[in-house]
DSSP file (Angstrom, degrees, kcal/mol; ACC not computed):
  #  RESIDUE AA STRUCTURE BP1 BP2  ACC     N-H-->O    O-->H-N    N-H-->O    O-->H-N    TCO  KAPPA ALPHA  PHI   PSI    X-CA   Y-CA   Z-CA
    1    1 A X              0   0    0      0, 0.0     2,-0.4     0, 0.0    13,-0.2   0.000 360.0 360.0 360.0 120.8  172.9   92.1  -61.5
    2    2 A X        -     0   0    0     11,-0.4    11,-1.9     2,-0.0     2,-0.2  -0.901 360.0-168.9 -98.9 150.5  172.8   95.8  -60.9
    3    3 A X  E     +A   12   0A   0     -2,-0.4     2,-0.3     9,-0.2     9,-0.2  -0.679   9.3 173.9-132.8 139.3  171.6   96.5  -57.3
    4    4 A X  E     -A   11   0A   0      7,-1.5     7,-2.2    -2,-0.2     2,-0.3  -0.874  12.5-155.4-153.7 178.7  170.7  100.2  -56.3
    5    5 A X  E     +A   10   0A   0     -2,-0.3     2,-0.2     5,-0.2     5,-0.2  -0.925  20.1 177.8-150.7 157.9  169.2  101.3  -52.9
    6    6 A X  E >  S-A    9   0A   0      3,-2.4     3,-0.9     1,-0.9     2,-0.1  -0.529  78.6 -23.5-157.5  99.0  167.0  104.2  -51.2
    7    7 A X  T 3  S-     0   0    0      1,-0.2    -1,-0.9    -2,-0.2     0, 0.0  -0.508 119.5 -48.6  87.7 156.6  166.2  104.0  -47.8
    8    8 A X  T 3  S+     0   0    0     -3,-0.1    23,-0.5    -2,-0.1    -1,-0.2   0.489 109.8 124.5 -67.0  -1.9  166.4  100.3  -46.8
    9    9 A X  E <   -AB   6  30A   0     -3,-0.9    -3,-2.4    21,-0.2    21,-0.3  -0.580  51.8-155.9 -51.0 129.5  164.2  100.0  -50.0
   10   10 A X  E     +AB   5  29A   0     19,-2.9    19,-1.6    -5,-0.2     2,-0.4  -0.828  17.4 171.4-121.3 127.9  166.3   97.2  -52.5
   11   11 A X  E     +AB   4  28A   0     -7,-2.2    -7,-1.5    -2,-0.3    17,-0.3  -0.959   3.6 164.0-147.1 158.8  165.8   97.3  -56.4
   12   12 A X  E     -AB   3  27A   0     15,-3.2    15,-2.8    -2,-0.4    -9,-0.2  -0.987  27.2-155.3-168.9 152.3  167.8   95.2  -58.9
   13   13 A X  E     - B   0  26A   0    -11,-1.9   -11,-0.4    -2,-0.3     2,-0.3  -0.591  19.5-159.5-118.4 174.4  167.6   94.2  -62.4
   14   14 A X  E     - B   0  25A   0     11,-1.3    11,-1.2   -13,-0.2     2,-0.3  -0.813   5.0-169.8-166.6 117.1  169.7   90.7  -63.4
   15   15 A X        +     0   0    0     -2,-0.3     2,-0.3     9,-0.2     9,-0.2  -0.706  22.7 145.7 -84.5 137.2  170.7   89.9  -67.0
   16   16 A X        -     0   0    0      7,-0.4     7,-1.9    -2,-0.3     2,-0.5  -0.921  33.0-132.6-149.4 174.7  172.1   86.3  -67.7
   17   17 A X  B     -G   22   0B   0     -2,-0.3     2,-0.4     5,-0.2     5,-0.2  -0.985   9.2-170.8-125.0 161.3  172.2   83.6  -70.3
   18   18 A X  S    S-     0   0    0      3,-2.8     4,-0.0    -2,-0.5    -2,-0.0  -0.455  84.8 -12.9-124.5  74.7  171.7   80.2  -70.2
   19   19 A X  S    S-     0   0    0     -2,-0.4    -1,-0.2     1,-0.1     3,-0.1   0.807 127.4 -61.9 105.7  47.5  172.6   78.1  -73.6
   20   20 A X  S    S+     0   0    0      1,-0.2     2,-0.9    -3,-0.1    -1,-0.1   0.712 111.8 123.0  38.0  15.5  172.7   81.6  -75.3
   21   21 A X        -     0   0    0      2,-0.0    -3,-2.8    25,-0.0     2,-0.4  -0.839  62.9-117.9-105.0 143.0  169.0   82.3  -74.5
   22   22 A X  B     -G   17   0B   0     -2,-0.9     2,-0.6    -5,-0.2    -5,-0.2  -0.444  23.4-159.8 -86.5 151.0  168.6   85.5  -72.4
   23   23 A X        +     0   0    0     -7,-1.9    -7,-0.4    -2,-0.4     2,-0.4  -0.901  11.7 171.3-115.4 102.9  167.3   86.0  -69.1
   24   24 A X        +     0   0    0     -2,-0.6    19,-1.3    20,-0.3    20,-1.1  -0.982   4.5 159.3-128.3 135.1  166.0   89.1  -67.3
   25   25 A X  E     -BC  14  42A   0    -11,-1.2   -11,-1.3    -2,-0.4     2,-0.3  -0.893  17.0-155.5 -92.1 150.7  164.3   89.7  -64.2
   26   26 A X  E     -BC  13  41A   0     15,-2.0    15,-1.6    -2,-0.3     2,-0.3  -0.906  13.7-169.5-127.3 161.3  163.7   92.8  -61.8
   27   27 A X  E     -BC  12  40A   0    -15,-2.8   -15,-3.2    -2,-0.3     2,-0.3  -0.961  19.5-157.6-153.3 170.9  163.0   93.1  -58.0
   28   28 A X  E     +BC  11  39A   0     11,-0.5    11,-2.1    -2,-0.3     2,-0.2  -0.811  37.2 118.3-128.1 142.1  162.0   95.2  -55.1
   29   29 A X  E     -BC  10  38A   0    -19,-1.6   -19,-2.9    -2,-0.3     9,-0.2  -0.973  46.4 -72.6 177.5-165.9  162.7   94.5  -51.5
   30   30 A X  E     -BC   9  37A   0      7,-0.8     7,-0.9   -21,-0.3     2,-0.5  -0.271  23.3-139.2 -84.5 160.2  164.4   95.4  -48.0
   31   31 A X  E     - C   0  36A   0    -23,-0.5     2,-0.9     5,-0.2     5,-0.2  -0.903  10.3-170.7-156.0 141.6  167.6   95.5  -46.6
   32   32 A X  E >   - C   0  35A   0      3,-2.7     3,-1.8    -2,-0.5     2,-0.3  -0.885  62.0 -63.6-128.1 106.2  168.3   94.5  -43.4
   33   33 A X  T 3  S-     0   0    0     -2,-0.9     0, 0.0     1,-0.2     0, 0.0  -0.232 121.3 -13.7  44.2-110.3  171.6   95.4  -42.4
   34   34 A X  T 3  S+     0   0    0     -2,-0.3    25,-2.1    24,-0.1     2,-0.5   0.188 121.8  93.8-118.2  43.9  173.8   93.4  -44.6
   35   35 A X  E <   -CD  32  58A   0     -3,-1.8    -3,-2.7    23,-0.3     2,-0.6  -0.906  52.5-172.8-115.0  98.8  171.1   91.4  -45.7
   36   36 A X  E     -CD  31  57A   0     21,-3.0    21,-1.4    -2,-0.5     2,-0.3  -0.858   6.9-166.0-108.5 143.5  168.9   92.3  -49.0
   37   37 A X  E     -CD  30  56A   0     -7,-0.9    -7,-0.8    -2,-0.6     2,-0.3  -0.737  17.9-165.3-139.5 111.5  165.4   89.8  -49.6
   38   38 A X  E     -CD  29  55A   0     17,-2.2    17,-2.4    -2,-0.3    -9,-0.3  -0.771  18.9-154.6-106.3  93.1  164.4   90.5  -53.0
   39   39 A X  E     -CD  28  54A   0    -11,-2.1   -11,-0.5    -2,-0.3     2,-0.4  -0.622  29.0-157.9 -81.3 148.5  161.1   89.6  -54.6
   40   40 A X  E     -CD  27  53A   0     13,-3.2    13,-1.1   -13,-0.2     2,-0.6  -0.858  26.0-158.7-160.1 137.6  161.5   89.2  -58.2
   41   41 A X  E     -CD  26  52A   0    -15,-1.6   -15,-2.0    -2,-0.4     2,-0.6  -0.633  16.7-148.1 -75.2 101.9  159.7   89.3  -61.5
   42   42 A X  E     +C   25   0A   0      9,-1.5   -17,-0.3    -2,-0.6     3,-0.1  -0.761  21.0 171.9 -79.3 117.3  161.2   87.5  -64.5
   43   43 A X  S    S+     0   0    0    -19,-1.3     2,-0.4    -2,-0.6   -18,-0.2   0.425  72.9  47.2-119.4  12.3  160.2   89.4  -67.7
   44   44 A X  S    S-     0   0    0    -20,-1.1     2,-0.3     7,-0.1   -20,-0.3  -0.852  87.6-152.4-122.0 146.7  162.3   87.5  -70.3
   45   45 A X        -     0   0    0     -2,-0.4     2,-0.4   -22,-0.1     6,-0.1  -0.926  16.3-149.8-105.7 130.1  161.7   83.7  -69.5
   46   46 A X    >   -     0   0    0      4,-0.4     3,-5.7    -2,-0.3   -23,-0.1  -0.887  50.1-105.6-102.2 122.1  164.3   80.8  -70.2
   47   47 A X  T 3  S+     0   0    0     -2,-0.4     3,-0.1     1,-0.2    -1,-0.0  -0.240 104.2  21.2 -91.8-173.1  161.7   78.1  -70.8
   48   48 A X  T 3  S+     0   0    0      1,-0.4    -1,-0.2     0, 0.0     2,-0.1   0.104 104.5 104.1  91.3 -31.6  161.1   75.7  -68.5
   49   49 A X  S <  S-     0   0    0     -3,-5.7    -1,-0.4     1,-0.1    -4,-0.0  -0.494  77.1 -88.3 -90.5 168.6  162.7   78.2  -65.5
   50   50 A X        -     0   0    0      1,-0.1    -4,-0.4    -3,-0.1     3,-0.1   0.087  19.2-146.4 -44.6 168.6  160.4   80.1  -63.0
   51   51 A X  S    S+     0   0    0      1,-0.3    -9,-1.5    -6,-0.1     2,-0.2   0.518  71.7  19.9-121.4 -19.1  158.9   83.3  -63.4
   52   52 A X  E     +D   41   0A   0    -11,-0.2    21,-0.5   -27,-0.1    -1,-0.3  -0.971  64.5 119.4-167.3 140.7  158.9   84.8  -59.8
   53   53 A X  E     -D   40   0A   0    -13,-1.1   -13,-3.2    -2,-0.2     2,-0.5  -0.863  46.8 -78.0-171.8-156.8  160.4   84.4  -56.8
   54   54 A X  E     -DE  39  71A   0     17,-1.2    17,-1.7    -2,-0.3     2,-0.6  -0.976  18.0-161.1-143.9 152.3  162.6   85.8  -53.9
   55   55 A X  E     -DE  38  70A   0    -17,-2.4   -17,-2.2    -2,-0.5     2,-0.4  -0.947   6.5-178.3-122.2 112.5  166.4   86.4  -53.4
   56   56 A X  E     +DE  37  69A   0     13,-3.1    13,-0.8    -2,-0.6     2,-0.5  -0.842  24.5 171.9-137.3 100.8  167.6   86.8  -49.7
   57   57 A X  E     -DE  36  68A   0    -21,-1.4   -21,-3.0    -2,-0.4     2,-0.5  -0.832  24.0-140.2 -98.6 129.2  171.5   87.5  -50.2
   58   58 A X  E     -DE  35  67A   0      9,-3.5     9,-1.6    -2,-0.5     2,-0.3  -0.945  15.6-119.2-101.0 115.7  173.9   88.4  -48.0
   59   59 A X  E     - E   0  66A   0    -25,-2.1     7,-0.2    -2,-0.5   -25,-0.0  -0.490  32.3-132.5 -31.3 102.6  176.8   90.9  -48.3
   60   60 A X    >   -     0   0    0      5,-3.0     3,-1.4    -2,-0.3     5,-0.3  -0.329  26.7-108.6 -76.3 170.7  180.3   89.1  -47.8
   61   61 A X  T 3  S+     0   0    0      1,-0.3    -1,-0.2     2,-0.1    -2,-0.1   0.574 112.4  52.0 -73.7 -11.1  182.4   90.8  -45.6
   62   62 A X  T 3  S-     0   0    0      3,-0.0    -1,-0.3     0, 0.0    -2,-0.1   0.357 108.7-120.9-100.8  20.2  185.2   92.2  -48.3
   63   63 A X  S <  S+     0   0    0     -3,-1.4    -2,-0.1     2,-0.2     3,-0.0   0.424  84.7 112.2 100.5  10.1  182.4   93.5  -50.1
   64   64 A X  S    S+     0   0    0      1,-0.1    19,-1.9    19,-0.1     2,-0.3   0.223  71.3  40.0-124.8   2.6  183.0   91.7  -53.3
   65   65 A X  E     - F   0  82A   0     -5,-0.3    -5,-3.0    17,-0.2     2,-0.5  -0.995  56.2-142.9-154.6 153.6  179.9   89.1  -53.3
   66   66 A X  E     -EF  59  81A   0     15,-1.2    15,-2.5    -2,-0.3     2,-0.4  -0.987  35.7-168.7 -95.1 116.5  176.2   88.8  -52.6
   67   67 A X  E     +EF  58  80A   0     -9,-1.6    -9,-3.5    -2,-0.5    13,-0.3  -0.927  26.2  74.9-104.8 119.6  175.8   85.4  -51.3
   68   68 A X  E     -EF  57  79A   0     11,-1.4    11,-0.8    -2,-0.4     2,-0.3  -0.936  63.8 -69.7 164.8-116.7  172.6   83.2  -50.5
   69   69 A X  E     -EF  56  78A   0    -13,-0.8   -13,-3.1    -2,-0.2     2,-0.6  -0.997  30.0-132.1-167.0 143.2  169.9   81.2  -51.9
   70   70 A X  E     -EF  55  77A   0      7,-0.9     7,-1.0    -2,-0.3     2,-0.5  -0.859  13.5-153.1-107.6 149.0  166.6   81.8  -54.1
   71   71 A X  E     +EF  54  76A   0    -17,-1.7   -17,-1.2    -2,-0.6     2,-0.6  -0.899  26.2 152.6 -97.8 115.5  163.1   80.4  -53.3
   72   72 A X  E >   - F   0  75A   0      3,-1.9     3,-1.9    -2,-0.5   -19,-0.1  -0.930  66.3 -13.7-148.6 165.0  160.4   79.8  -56.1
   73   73 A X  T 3  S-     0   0    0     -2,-0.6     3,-0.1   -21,-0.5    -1,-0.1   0.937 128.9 -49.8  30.8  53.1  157.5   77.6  -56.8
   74   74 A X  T 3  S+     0   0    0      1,-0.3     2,-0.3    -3,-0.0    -1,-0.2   0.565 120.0  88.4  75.7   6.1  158.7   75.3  -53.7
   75   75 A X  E <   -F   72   0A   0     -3,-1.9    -3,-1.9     2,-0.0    -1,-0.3  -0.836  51.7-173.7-128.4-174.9  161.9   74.9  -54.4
   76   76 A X  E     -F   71   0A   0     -2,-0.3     2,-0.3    -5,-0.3    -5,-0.2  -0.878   2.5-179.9-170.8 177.1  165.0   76.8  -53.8
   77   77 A X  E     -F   70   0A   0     -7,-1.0    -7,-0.9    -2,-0.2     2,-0.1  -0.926  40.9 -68.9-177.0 176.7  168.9   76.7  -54.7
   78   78 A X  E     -F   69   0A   0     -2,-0.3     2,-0.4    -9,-0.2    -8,-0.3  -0.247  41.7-172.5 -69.6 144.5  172.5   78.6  -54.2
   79   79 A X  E     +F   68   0A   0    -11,-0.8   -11,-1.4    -2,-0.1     2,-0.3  -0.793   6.0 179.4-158.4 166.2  172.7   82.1  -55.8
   80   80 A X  E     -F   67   0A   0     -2,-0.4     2,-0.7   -13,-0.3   -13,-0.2  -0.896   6.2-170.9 156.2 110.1  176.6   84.2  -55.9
   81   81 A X  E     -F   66   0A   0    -15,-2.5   -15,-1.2    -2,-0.3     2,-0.2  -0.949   4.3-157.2-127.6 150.0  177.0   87.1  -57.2
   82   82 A X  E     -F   65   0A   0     -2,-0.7     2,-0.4   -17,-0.2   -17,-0.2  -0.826  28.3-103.9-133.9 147.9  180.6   88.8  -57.7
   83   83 A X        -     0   0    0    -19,-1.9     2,-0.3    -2,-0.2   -19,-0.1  -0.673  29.0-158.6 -82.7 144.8  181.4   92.3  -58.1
   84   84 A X        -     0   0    0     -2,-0.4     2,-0.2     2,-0.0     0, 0.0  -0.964  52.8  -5.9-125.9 146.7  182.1   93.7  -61.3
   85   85 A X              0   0    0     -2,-0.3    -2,-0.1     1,-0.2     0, 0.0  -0.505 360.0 360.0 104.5-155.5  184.1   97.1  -61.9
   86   86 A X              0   0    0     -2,-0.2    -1,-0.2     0, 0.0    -3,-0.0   0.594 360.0 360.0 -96.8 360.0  185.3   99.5  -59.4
């Protein structure tokens, strides 16, 4: 997931795969201290998964994960993200 910021304005794009099929989504959202909540668009689909939803992640304190949980279509789940690079 790249994450970039402007303002307390949040946007981030997130790449993955699941069984080799690819996965992409983007979002928009706030940040609230160390607190981003993310609305987000899926524009490659895995099928079966959601299309849209929200991401409220938390910044761990050594800086090295996003932590928290998505909501969509009434259900909800664990989300981790690790930093990659420098």
């Amino acid at each position: 997931m790249i994450v970039s910021q402007q303002g307390r304005e949040v946007f981030t794009a997130h790449y993955l795969e699941f069984k080799g099929i690819p996965f992409v989504e983007h979002g928009s959202g706030i940040r609230e201290k160390d607190t981003i909540t993310i609305k987000v668009q899926v524009t490659q689909q895995i099928p079966g998964w959601t299309t849209q939803g929200v991401h409220t992640l938390t910044l761990s304190e050594d800086g090295q994960y996003l932590v928290g949980e998505y909501f969509s279509g009434g259900e909800k789940g664990p989300l981790k993200f690790k930093k990659a690079g420098k």
